[in-house]
Backbone bond lengths (Angstrom), bond angles and torsions (degrees), N, CA, C in turn:
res aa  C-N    CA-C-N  psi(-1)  N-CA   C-N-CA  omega(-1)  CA-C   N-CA-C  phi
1 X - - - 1.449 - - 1.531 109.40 -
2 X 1.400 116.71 134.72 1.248 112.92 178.32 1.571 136.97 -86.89
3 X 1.188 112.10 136.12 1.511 116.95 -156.83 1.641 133.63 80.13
4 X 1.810 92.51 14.14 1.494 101.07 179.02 1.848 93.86 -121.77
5 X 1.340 108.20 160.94 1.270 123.08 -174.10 1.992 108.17 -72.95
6 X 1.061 95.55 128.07 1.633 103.35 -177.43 1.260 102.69 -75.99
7 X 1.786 110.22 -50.68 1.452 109.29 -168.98 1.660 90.46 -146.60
8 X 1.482 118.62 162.74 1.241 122.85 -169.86 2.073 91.20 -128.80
9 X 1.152 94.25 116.18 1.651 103.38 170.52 1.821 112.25 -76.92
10 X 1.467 102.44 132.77 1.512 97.61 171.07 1.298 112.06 -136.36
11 X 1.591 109.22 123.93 1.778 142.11 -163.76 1.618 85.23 -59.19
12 X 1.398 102.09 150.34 1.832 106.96 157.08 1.550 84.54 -136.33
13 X 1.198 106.31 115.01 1.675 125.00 153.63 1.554 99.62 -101.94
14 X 1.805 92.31 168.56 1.173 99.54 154.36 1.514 106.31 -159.25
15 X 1.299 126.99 -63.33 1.462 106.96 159.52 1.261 129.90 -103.71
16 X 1.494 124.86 144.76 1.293 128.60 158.47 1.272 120.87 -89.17
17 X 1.071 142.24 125.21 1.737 133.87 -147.27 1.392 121.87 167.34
18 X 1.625 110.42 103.64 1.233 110.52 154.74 1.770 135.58 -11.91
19 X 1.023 106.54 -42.05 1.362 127.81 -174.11 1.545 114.36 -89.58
20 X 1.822 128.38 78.67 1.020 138.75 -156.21 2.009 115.91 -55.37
21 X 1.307 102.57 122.46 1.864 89.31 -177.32 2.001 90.09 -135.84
22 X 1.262 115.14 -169.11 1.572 124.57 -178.53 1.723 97.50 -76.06
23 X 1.383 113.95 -46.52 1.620 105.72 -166.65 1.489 98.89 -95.41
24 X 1.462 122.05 15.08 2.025 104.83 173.79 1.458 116.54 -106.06
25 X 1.201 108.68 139.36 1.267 111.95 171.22 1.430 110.52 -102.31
26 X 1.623 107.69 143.81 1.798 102.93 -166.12 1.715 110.22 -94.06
27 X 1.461 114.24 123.93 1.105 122.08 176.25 1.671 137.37 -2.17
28 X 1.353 87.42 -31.70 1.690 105.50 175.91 0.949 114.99 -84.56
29 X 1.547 138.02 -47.96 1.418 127.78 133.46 1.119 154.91 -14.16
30 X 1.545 113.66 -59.85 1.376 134.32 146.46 1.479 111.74 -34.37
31 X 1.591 107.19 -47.55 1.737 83.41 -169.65 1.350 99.26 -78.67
32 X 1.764 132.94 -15.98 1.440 115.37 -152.91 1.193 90.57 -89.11
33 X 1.619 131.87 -15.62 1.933 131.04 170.28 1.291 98.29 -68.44
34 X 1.239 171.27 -34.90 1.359 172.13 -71.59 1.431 98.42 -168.09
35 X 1.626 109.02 -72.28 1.052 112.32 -177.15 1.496 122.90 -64.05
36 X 1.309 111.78 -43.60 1.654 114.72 165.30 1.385 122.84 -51.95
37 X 1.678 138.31 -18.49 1.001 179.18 -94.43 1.594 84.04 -149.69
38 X 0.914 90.88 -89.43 1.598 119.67 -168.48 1.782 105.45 -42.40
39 X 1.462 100.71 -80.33 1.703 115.99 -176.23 1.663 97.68 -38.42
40 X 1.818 130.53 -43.26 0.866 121.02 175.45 1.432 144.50 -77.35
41 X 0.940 119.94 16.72 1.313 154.31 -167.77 1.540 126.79 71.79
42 X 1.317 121.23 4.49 1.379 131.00 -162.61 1.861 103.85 -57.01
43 X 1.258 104.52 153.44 1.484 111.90 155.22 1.461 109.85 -123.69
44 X 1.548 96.53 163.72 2.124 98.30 -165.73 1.747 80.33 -96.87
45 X 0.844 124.88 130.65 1.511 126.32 144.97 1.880 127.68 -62.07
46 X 1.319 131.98 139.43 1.076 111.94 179.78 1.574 104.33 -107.27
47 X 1.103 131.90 162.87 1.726 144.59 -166.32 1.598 101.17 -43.76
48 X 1.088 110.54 -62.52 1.443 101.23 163.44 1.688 132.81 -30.52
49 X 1.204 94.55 -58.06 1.630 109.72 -176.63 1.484 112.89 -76.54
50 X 1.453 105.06 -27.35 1.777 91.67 170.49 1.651 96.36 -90.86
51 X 0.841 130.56 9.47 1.816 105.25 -171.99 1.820 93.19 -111.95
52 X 1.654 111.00 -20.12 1.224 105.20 163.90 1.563 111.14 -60.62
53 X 1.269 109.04 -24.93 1.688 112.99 -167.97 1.600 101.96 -77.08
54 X 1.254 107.03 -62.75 1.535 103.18 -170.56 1.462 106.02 -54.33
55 X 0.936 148.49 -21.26 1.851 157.45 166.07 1.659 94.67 -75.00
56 X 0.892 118.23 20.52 1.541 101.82 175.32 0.954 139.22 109.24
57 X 1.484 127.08 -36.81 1.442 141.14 -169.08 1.359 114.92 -109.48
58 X 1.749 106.29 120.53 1.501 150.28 -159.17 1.298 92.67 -45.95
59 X 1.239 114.77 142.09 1.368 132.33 151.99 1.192 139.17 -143.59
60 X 1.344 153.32 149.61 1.322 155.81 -143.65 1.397 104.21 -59.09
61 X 1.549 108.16 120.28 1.887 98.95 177.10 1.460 140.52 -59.18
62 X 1.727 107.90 -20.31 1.797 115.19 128.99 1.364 130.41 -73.43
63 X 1.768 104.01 76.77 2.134 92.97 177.17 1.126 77.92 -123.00
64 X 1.456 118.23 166.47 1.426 171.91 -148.29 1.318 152.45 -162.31
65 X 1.739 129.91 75.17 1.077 83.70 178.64 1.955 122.68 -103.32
66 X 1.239 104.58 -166.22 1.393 116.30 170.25 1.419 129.50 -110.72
67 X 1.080 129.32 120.25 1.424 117.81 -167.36 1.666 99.44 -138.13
68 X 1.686 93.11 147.33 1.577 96.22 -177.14 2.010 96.59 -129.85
69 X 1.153 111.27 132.41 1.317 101.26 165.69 1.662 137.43 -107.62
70 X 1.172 111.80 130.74 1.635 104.37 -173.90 1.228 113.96 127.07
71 X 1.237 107.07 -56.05 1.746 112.07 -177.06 1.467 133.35 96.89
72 X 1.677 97.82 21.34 1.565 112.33 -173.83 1.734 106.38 -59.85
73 X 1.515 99.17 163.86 1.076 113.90 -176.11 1.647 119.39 -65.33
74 X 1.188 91.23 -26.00 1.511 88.09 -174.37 1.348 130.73 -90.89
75 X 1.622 102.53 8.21 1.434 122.45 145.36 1.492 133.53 -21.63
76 X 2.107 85.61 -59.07 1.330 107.90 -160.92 1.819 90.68 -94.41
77 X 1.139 111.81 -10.84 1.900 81.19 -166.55 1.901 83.85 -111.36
78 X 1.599 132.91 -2.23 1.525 84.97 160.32 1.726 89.34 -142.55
79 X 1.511 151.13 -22.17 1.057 139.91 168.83 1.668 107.52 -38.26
80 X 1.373 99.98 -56.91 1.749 98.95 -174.29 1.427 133.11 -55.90
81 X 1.577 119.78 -40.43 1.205 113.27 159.01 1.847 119.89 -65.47
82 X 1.184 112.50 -47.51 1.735 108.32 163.91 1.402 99.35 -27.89
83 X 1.570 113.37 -87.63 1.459 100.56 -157.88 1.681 115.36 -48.86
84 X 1.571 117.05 -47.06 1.010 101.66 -169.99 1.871 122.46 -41.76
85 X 1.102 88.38 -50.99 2.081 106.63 176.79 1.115 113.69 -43.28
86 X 2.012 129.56 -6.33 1.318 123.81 -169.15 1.461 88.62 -128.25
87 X 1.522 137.75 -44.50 1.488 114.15 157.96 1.871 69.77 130.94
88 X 1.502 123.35 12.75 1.178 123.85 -161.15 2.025 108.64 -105.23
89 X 1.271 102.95 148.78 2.095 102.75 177.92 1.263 97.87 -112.84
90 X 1.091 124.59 178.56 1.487 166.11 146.94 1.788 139.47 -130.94
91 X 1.029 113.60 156.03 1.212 105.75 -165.48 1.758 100.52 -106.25
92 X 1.264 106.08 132.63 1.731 98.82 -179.53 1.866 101.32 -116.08
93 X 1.628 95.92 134.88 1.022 87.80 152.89 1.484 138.85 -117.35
94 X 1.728 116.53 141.10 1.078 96.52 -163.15 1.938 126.39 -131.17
95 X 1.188 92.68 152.93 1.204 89.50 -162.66 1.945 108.72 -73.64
96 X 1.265 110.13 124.80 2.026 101.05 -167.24 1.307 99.37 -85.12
97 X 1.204 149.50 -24.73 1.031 127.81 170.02 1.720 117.73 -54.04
98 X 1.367 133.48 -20.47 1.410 107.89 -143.87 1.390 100.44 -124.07
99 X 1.865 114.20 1.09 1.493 114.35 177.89 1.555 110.07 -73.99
100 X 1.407 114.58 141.11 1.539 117.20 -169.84 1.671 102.06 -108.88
101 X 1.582 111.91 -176.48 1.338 110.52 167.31 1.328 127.54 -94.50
102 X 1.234 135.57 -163.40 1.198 141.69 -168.20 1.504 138.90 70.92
103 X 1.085 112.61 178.17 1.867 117.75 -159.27 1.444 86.45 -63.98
104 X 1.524 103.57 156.60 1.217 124.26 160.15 1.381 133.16 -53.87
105 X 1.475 143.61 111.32 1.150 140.94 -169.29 1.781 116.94 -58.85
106 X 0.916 120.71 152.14 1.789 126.79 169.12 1.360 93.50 -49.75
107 X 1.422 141.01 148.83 1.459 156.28 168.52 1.607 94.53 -122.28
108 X 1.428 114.57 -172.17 1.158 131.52 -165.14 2.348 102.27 -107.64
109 X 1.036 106.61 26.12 1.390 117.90 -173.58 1.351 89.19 -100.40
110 X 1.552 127.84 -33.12 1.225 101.70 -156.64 1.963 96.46 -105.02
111 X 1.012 106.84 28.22 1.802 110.89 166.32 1.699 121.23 58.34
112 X 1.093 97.55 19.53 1.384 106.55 -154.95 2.175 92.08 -130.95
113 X 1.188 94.43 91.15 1.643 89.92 -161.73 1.482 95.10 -98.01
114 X 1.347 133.27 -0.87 1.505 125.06 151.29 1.685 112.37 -45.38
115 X 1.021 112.68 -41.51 1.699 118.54 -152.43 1.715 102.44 -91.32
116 X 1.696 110.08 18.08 1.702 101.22 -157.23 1.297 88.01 -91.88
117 X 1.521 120.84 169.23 1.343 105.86 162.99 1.191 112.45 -91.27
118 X 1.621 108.27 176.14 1.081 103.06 166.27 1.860 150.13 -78.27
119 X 0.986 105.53 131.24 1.923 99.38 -164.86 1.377 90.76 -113.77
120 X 2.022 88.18 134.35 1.392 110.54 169.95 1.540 114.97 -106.11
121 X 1.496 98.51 156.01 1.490 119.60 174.24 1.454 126.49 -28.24
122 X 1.153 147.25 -177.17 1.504 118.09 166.79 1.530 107.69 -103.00
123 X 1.506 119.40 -22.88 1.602 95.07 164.79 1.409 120.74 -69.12
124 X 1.123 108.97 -33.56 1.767 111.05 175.08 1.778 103.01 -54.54
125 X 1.126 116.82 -70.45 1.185 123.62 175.86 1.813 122.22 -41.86
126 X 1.408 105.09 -40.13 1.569 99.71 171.46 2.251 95.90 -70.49
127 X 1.129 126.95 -57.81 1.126 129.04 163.51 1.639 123.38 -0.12
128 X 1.490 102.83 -51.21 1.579 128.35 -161.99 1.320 102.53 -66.39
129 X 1.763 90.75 -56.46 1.736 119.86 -169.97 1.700 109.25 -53.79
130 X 1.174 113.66 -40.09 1.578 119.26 176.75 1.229 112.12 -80.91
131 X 1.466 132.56 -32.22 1.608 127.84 174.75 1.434 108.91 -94.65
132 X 2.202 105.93 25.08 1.409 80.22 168.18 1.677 135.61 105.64
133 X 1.285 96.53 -42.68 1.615 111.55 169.44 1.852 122.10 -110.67
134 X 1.298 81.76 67.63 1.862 114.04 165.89 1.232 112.97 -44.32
135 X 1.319 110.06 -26.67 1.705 110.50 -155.39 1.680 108.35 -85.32
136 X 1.805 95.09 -16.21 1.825 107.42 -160.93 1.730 88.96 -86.57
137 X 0.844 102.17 -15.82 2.020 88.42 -177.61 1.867 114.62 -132.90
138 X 1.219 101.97 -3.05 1.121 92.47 177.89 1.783 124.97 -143.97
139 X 1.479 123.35 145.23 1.556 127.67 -144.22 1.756 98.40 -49.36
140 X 1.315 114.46 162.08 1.386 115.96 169.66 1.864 109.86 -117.28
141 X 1.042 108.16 168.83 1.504 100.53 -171.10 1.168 109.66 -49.72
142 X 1.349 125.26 -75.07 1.668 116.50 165.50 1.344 139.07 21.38
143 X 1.611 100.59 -78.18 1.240 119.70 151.17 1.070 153.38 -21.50
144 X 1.779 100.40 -62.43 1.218 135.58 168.31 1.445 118.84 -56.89
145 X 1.951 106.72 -48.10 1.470 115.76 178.42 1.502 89.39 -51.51
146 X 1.717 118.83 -67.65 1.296 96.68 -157.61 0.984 134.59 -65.40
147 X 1.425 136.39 -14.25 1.538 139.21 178.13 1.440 98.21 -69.58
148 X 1.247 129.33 -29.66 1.527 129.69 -176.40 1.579 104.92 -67.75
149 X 1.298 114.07 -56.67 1.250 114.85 -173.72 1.598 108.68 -70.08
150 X 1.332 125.89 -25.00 1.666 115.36 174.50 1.402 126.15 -75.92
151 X 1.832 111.54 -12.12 1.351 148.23 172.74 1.399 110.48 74.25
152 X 1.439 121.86 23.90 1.544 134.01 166.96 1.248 121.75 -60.25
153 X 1.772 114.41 -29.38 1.405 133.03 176.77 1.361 111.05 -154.05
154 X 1.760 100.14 155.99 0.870 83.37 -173.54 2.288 88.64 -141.88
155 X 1.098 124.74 -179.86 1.656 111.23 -163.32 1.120 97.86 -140.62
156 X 1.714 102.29 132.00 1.458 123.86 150.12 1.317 124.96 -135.87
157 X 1.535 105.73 -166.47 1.829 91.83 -155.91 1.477 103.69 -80.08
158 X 1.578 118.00 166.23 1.655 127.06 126.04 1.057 87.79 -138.25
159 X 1.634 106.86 93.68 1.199 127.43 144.23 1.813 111.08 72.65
160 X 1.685 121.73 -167.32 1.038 110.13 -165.67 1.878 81.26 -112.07
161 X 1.124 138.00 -41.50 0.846 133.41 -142.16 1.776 111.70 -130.97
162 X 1.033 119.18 -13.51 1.496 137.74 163.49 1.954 95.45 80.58
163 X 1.286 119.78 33.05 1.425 128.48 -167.20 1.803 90.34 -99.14
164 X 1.867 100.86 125.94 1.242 122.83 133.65 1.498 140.17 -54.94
165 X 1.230 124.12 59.31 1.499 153.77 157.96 1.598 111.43 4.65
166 X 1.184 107.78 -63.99 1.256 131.47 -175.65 1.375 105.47 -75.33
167 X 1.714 126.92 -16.41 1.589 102.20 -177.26 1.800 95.65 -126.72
168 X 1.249 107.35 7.79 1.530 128.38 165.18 1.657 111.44 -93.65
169 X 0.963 117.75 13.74 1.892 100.78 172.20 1.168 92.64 -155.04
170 X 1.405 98.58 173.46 1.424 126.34 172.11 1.716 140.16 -68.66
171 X 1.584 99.70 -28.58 1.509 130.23 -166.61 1.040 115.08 -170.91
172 X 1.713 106.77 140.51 1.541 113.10 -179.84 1.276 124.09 -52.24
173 X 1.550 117.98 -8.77 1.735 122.37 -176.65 1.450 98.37 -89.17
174 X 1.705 129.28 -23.28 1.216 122.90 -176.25 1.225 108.70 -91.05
175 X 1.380 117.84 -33.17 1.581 123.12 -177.12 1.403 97.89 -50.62
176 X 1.868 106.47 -67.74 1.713 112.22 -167.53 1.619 100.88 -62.41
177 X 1.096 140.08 -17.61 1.732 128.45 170.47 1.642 96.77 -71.35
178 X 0.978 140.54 -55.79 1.498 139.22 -171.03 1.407 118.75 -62.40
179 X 1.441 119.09 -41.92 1.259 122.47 180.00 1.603 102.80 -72.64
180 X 1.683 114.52 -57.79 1.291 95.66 162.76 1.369 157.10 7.73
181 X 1.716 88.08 -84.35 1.840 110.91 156.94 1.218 126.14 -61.63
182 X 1.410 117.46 -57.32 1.322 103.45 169.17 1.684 131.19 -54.70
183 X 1.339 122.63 -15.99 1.267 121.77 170.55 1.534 119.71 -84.61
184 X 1.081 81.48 -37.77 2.445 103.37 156.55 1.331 88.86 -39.18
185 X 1.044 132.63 -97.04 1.695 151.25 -155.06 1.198 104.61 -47.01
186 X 1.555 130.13 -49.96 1.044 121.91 -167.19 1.828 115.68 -86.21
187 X 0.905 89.82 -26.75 1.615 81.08 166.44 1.681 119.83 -95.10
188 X 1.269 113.69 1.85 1.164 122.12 162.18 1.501 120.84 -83.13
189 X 1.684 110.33 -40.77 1.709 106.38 163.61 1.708 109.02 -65.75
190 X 1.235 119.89 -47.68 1.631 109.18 -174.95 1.259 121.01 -36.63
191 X 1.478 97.95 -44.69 1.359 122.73 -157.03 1.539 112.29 -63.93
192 X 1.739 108.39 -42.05 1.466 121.73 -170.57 1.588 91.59 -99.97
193 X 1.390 147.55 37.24 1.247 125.11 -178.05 1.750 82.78 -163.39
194 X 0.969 128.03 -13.35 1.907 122.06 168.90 1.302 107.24 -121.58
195 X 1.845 113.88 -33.38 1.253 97.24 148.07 1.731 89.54 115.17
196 X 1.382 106.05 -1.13 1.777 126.32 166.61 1.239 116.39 148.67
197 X 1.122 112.20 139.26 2.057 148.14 -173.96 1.554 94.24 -71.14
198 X 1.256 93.43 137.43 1.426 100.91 160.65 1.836 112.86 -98.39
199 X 1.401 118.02 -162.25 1.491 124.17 176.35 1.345 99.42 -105.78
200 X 1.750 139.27 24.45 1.147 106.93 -175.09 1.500 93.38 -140.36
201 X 1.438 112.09 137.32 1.810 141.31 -143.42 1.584 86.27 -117.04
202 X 1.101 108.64 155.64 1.550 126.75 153.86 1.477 108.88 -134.98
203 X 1.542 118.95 111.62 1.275 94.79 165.17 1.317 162.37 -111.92
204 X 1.502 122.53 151.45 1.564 106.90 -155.91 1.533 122.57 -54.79
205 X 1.749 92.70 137.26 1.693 120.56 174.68 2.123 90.90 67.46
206 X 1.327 105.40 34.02 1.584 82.36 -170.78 1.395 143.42 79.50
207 X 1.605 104.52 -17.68 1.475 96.55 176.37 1.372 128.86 -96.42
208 X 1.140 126.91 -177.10 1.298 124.13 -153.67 1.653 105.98 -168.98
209 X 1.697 149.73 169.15 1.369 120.60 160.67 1.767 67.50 -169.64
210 X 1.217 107.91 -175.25 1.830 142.76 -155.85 1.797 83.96 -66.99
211 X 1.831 112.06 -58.20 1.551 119.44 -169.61 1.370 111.94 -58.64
212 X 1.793 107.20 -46.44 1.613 101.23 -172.61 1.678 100.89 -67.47
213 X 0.977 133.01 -60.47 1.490 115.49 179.07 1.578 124.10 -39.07
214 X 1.108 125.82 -53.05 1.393 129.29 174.40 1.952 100.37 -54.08
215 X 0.789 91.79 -33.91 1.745 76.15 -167.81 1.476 108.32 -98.85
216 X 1.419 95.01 -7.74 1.578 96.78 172.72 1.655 120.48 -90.06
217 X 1.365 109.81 -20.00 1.517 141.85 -175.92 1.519 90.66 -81.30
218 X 1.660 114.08 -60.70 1.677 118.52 173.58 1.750 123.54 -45.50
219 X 1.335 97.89 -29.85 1.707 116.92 -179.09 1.947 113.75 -72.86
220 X 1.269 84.79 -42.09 1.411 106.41 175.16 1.280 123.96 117.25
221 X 1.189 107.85 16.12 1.628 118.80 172.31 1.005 134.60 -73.40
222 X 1.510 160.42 98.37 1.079 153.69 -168.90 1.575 129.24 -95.45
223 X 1.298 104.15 -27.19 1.899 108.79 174.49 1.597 108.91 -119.63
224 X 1.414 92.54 115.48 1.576 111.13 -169.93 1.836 109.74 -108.60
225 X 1.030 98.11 108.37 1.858 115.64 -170.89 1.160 79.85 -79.55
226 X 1.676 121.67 140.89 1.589 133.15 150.83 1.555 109.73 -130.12
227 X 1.219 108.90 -173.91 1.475 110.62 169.46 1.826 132.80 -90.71
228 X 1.576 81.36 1.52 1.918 79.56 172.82 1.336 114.39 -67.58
229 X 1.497 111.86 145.77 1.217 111.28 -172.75 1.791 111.25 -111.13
230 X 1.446 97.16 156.93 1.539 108.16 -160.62 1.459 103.94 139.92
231 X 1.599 123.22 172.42 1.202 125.77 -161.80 1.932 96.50 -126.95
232 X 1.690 105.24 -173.89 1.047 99.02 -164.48 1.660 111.89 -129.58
233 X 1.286 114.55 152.79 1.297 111.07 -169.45 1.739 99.90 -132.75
234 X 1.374 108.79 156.15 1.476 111.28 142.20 1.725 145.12 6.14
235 X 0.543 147.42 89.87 1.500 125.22 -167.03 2.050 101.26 -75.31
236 X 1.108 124.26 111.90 1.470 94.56 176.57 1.686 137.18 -55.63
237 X 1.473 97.16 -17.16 1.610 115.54 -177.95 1.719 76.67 -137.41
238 X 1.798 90.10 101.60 1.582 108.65 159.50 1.966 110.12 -36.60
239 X 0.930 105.97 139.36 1.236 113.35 164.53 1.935 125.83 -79.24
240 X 0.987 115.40 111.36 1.808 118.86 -176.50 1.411 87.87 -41.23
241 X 1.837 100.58 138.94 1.476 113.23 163.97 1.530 107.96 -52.32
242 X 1.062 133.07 -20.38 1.763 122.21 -160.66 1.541 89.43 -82.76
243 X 1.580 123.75 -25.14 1.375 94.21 -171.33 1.434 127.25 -85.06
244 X 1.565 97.27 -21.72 1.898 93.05 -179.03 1.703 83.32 126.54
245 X 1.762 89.13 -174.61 1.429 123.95 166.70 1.317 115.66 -175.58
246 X 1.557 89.64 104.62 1.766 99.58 169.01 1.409 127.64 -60.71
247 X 1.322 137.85 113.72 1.180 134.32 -178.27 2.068 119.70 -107.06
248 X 1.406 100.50 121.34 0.973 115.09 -159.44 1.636 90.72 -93.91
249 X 2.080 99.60 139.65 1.467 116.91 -174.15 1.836 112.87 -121.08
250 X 1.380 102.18 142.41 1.613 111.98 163.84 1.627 96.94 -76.76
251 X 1.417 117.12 120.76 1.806 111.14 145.01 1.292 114.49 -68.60
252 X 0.996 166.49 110.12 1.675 157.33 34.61 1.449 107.41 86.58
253 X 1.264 117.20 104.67 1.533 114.60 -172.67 1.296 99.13 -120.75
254 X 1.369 117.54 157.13 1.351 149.89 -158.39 1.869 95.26 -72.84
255 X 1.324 133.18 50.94 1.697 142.46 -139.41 1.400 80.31 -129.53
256 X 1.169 109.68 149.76 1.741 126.68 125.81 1.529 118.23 -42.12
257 X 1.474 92.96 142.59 1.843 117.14 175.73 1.649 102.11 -27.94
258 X 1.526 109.40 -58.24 1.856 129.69 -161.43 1.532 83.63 -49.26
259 X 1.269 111.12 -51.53 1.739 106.18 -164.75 1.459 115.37 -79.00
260 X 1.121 129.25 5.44 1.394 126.37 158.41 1.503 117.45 -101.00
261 X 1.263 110.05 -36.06 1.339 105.93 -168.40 1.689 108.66 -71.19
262 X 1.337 123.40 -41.93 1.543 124.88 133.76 1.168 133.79 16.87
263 X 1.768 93.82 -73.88 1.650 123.63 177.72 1.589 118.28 -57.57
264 X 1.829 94.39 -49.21 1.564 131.10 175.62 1.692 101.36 -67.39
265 X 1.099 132.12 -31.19 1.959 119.55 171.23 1.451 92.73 -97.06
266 X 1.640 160.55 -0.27 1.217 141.08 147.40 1.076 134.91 -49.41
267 X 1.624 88.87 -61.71 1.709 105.78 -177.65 1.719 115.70 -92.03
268 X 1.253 97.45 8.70 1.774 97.03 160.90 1.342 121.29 -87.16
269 X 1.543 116.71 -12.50 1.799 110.71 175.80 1.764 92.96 -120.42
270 X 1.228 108.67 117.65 1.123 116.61 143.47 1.278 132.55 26.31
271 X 1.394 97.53 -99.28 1.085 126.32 -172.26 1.685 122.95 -71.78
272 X 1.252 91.15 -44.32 1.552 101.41 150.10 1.533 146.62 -42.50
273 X 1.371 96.32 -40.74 1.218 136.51 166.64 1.762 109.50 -45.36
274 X 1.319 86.99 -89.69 1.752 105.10 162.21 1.406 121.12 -32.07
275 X 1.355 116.42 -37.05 1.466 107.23 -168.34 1.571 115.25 -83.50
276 X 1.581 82.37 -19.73 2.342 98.07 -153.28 1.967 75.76 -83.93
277 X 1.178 120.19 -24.54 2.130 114.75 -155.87 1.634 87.05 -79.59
278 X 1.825 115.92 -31.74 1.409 102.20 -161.02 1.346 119.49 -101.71
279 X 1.795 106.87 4.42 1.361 126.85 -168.93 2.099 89.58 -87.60
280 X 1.555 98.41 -35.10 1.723 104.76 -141.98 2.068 75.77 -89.03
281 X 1.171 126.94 -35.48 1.170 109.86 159.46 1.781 156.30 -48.94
């Protein structure tokens, strides 16, 4: 149908950051993906609006969404003003265990890049997370309120604790007791600190197996972001809420604008789509 979206592409970011690692893209980039975004006519969809889509309902044949996973800090001091400057959202996912308290840090809105803090690498930064100091790499509630309230982002789970289940226990009865809880928790902190959980999961490092769905489906989740790559279409025979919906992601490389927007005319036809995933295979 013309002038409705064939397929809706969805970004997997994760950091924007001075501080060069394999999964960051550097700030200067970010804005020229944003802005190319933009000049090209795209709109970001928010979780709502694509899950209205995958159920059926039409949307603009430039939609988009954006997704960041984890919830690093450096979200908030240079992703957030970008988007704000384009009128553009994203979807973050975030991990509830690791947001801390206190005032909001200086971001990159206020032009003054002496005063930023400092952002670490992501092995340094996974580093932090294990000795404990969450607060040095990743957003604190604060933050979070405010990106919510400027409508640049917006948060859902991966999980409470970003823990591999399956290579942390002993047995599938301990794995499925652990994953369990931790999805207990995590939609129980969202819930009392945003104030309510949505149905849509990302899951950690990508994985996924027969148990995490059932117990994630049992939790009440229904749209499960992974890392396969490819874009997303329609279902022609909607899928029953009991089963889920796998949502397939672009990783986002540290490229020039030319090289996304590329990405952005692939995974908007279909068919196209399919051919460039089975050529690059």
């Amino acid at each position: 149908m013309k002038g409705v979206a064939r397929a809706v592409p969805v970004l997997m970011y994760h950091h924007v950051s001075t501080s060069p690692g394999m999964i960051t893209v550097t700030p200067e980039h970010f804005a020229e993906h944003i802005a190319c975004i933009a000049q090209l006519g795209y709109r970001t969809l928010s979780a709502r609006q694509f899950a209205d889509y995958l159920a059926g309902t039409p949307v603009p044949p430039k939609s988009v969404v954006i997704t960041f996973d984890d919830g690093y800090l450096d979200n908030w001091v240079h992703a957030h003003p970008i988007l704000h400057r384009h009128g553009f959202n994203a979807l973050c996912f975030l991990v509830s265990a690791w947001p801390g308290e206190g005032a909001p840090r200086p971001n990159a809105a206020g032009g003054d890049i002496t005063s930023l803090p400092r952002l670490l690498g992501h092995e340094e930064g996974e580093s932090a997370i294990e000795q404990g100091r969450a607060d040095d790499v990743i957003l604190r509630w604060s933050e979070i309120e405010a990106m919510r309230h400027t409508g640049t982002f917006e948060f859902h789970s991966h999980t409470h604790t970003h823990a591999r289940w399956d290579r942390l226990t002993r047995d599938r009865d301990e794995k499925r007791e652990c994953l369990r809880d931790d999805l207990a928790k995590a939609r129980a902190t969202l819930r009392q600190r945003l104030g309510d959980v949505s149905d849509h999961l990302c899951w950690p490092q990508g994985y996924y197996d027969d148990d995490y769905r059932e117990i994630a489906l049992a939790a009440g989740f229904r749209h499960f972001y992974t890392c396969d790559r490819g874009t997303n279409v329609v279902q022609r025979q909607p899928l029953p809420t009991e089963a889920g919906q796998s949502i397939r992601r672009l990783d986002v490389r540290d490229r020039p604008a030319n090289w996304l927007a590329s990405r952005l005319w692939v995974h908007s036809r279909p068919a196209v789509s399919r051919a460039y995933l089975a050529i690059k295979r």
